[in-house]
C-alpha positions in Angstrom: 42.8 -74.8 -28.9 42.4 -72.9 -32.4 45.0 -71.2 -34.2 43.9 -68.2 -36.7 46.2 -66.0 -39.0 46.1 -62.9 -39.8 42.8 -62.7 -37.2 40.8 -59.3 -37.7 40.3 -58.2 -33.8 37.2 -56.2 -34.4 34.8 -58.3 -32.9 37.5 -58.8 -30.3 37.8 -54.8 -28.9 34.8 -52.8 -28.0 36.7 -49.8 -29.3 36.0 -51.6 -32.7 39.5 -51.1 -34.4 39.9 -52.9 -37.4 43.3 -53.7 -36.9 44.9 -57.8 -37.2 46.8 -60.2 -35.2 49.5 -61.9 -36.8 48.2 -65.1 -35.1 45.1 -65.6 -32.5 45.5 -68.5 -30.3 41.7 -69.5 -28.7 41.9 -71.3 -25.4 39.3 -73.3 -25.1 40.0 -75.0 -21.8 42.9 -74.5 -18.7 44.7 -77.1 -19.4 46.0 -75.8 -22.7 47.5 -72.8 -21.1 50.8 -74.5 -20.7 50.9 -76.1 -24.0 50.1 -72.2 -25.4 52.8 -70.7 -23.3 55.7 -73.3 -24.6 54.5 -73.8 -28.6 53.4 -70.3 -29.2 53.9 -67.2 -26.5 58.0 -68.0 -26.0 58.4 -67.9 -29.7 57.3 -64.3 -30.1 55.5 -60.9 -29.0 52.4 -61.4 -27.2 49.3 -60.3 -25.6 46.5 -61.9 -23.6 43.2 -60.5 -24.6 40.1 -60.9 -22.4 36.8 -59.0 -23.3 38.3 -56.1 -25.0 36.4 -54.0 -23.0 39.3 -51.9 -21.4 41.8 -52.2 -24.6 42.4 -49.8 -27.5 44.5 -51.6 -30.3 46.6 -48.8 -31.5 48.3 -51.1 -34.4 48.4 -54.4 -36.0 49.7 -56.6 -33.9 52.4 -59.0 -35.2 52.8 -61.6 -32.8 50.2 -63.8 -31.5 47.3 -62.4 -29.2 46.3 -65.2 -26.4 42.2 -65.3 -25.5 40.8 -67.7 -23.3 37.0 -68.1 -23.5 36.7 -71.7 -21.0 33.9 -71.0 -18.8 32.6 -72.6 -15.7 31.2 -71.4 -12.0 32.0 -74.0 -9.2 31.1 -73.9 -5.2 34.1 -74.9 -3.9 33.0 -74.0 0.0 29.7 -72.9 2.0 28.8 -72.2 5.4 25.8 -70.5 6.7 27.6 -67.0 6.2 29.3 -67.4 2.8 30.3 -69.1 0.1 33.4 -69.9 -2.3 33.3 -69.9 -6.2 35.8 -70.6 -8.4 35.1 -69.0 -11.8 37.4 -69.8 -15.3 38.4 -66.9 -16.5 36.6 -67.1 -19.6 33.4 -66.7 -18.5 31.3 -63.1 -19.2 31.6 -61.2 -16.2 27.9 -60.6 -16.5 27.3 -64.0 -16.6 28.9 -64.1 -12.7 26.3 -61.3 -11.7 23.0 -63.4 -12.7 24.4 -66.4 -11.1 25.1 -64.3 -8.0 21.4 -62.8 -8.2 19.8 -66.2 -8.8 21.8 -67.6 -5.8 21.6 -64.7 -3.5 24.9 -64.6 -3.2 25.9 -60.6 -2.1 29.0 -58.8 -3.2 29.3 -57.8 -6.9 26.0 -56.6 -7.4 27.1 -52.8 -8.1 29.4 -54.1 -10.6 26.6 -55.0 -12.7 27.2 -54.5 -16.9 30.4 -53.9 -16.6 31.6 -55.9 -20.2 34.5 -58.3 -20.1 35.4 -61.5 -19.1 35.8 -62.7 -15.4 39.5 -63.6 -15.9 40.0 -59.7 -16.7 38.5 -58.1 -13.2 41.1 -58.8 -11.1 43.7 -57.3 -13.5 42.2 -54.1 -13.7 40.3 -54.4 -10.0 37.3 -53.5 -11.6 35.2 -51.4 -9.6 32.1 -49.5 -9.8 29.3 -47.1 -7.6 31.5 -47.8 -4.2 32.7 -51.5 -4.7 36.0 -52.9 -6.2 36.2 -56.6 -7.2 39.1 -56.7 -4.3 36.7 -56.6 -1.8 35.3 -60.1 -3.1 38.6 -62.0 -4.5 39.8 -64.6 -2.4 42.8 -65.5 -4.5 43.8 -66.1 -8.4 44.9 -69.2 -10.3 47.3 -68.6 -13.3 50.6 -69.9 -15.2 54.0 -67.4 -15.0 54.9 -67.2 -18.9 58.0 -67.1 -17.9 58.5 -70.3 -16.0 55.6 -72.0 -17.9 54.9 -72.5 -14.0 51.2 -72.8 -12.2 50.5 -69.9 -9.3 48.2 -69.1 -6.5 47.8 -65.6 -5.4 46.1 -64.6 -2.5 44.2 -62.0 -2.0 47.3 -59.7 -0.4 49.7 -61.0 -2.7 47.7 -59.2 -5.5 48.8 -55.8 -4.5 45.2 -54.7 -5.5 44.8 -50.9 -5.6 42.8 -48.1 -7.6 42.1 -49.6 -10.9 45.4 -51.7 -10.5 47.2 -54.7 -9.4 50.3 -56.8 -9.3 49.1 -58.0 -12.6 49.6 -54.9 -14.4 52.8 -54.0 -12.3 55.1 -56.9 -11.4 53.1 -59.6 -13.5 52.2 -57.3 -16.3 51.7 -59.9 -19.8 54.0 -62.2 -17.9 51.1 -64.8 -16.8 47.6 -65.9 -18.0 44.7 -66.1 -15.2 42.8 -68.8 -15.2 40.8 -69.1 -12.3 39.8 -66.5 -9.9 38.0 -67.3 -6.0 35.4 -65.4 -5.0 33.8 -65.1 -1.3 30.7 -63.6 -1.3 28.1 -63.4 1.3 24.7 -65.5 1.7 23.5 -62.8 4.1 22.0 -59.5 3.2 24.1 -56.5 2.4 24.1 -53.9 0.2 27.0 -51.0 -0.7 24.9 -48.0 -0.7 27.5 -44.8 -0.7 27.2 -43.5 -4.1 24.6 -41.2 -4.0 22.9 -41.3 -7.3 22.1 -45.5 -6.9 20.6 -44.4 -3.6 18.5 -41.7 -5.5 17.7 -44.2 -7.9 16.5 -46.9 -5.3 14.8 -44.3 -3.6 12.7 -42.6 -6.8 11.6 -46.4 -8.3 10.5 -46.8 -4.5 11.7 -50.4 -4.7 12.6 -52.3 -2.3 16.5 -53.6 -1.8 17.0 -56.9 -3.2 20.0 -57.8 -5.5 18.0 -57.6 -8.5 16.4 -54.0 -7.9 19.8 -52.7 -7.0 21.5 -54.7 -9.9 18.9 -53.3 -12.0 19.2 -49.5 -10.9 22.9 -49.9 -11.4 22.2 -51.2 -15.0 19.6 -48.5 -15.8 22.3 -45.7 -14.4 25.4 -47.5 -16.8 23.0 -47.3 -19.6 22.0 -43.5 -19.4 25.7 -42.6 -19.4 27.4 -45.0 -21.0 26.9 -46.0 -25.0 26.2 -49.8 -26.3 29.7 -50.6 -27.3 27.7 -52.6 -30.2 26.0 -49.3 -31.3 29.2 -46.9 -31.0 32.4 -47.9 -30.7 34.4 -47.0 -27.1 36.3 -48.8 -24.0 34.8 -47.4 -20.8 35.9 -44.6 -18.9 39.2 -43.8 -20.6 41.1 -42.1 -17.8 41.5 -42.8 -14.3 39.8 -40.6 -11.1 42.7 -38.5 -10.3 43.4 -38.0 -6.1 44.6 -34.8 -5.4 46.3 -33.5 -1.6 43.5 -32.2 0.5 44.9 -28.7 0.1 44.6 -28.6 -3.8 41.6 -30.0 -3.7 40.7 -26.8 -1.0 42.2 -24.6 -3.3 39.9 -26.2 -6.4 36.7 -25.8 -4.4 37.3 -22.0 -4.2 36.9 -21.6 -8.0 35.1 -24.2 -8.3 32.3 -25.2 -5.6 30.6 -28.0 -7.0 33.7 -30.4 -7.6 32.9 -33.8 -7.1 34.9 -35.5 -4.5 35.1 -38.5 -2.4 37.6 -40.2 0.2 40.9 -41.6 -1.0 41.8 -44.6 1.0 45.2 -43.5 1.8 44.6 -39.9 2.2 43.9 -36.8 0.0 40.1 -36.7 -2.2 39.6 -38.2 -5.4 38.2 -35.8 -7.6 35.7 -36.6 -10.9 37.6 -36.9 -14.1 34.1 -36.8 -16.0 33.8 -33.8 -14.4 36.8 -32.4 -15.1 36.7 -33.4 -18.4 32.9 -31.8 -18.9 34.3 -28.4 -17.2 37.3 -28.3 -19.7 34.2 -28.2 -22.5 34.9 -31.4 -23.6 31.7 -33.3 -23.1 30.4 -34.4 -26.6 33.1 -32.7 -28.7 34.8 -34.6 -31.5 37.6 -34.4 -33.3 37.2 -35.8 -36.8 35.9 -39.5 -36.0 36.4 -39.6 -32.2 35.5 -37.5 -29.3 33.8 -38.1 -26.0 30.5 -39.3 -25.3 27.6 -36.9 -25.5 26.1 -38.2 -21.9 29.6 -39.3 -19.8 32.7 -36.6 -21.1 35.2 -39.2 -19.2 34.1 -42.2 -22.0 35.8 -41.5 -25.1 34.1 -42.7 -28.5 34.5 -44.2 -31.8 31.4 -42.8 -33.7 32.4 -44.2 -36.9 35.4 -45.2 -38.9 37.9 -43.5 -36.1 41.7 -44.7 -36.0 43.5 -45.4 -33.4 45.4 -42.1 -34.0 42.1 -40.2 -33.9 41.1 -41.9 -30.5 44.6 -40.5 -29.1 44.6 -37.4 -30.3 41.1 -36.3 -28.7 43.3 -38.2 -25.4 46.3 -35.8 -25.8 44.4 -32.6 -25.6 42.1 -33.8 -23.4 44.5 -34.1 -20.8 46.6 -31.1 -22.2 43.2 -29.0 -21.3 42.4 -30.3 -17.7 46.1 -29.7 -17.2 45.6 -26.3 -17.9 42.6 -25.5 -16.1 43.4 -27.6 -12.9 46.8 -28.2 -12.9 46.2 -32.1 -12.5 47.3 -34.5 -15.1 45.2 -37.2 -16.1 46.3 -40.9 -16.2 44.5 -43.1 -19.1 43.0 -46.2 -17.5 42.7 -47.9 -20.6 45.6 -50.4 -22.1 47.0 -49.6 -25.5 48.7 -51.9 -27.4 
């Protein structure tokens, strides 16, 4: 465990805010999280920092901010159909996927180059060209800050839903992860629904395998999506509204060409790129920030933006899709 003051968080937020941490506590293995939680996180304000992939610092933060960065994949069970892994939550997300590739394990595939650490997916339940992490999480291994106490959540217990979960309801900044299980399958199979990896597959003429389709999802991310070493930005900044079938019916009269899929529990979730790329917001900027020239739903730091920038380009953003389609957009991303 290292302690820093006054810790610059730059290098820490893909956003690339230049903004400080009155302390930054480095967990650098599991069994230090109880130690962390009774010396440092009960004493004052706090926040547990993954990847910074999915997090736009809006201040300094005076308190200590909490990132674990202990790695490790272990096979905890195997049959001739599956397999169990328990990954620490520090390891790179990324790092899961070529593991998963080199041992054929199938699952997370299409969640290929998504940044962060692997401690952070189930939190957000990650998800990406028809999969959600959900889909492989067996259960998850934390400490309540609260109780300084050890957990085990199973799958059902972690209330997972669209781009959420218990841990950012119930158990929001009230526990660090440590572990999380993963099932994934040792025979062939492959999530196919999203129409432009298909097209992709289909146009390379390669064969499915994990790395071709791990590779087409990789080559799509990249064409949309800019290096968050290059330019500064968190992902998609707002969530995929779901509208009632009969808006939705309304919608396509104006507009034909909306993008929609399925909701699970009823009513079509509709495109927020696309609603944000109709509202003619698509590569506009306001001062420093704006949105991405090549994805209107990522919102960007091209250079010397403050967090105030950032959130003005989000206000009138949503104040414009409001307008046009009378649905109000939720921001995906945290802000502290």
């Amino acid at each position: 465990m290292k302690l820093f003051e006054n810790h610059n968080l730059k290098p820490y937020n893909t956003f690339g805010m230049e903004v400080y941490a009155g302390q930054f506590l480095q967990l650098e293995k599991p069994d230090e999280v109880s130690v962390a939680i009774e010396e440092y996180l009960r004493q004052q304000p706090y926040y547990i920092l993954g990847g910074g992939s999915n997090t736009l610092f809006t201040r300094d933060f005076d308190g200590v901010i909490a990132h674990p960065v202990f790695e490790g994949i272990e096979k905890e069970e195997e049959t001739a159909d599956r397999i169990v892994l328990r990954v620490a939550a520090g390891e790179p997300w990324e790092n899961l996927i070529q593991y998963c590739i080199k041992h054929e394990l199938y699952g997370i595939e299409n969640l290929t180059a998504i940044p962060g650490l692997v401690g952070s997916a189930p939190v957000q339940n990650i998800g990406a060209y028809g999969v959600e992490v959900k889909d492989t999480v067996l259960k998850v291994e934390g400490f309540a800050i609260a109780s300084g106490k050890p957990f085990v959540l199973s799958n059902a217990e972690c209330q997972f839903g669209y781009r959420n979960s218990v841990f950012k309801q119930q158990l929001k900044n009230d526990c660090i992860i440590t572990y999380v299980w993963f099932q994934l399958s040792k025979r062939k199979q492959f999530t196919l629904s999203y129409q432009g990896l298909t097209k992709a597959l289909q146009e390379r003429e390669l064969p499915l395998s994990l790395r071709n389709v791990s590779d087409c999802v990789r080559k799509i991310r990249d064409s949309k999506l800019p290096d968050p070493k290059i330019v500064g930005n968190g992902g998609s900044f707002f969530k995929n509204p779901v509208v009632p079938i009969e808006q939705y019916q309304e919608l396509l009269v104006q507009y034909p060409d909306l993008v929609a899929y399925d909701a699970i529990d009823g009513g079509k979730k509709l495109s927020a790129g696309q609603l944000i790329e109709k509202a003619g917001w698509k590569g506009k900027r306001l001062g420093n920030a704006g949105t991405w020239k090549n994805q209107a739903l990522v919102l960007v730091n091209y250079g010397g933006a403050t967090p105030k920038e950032v959130l003005e380009v989000a206000k009138n953003i949503i104040q414009d899709v409001n307008k046009m389609f009378d649905i109000t957009l939720e921001m995906e991303i945290n802000r502290i």
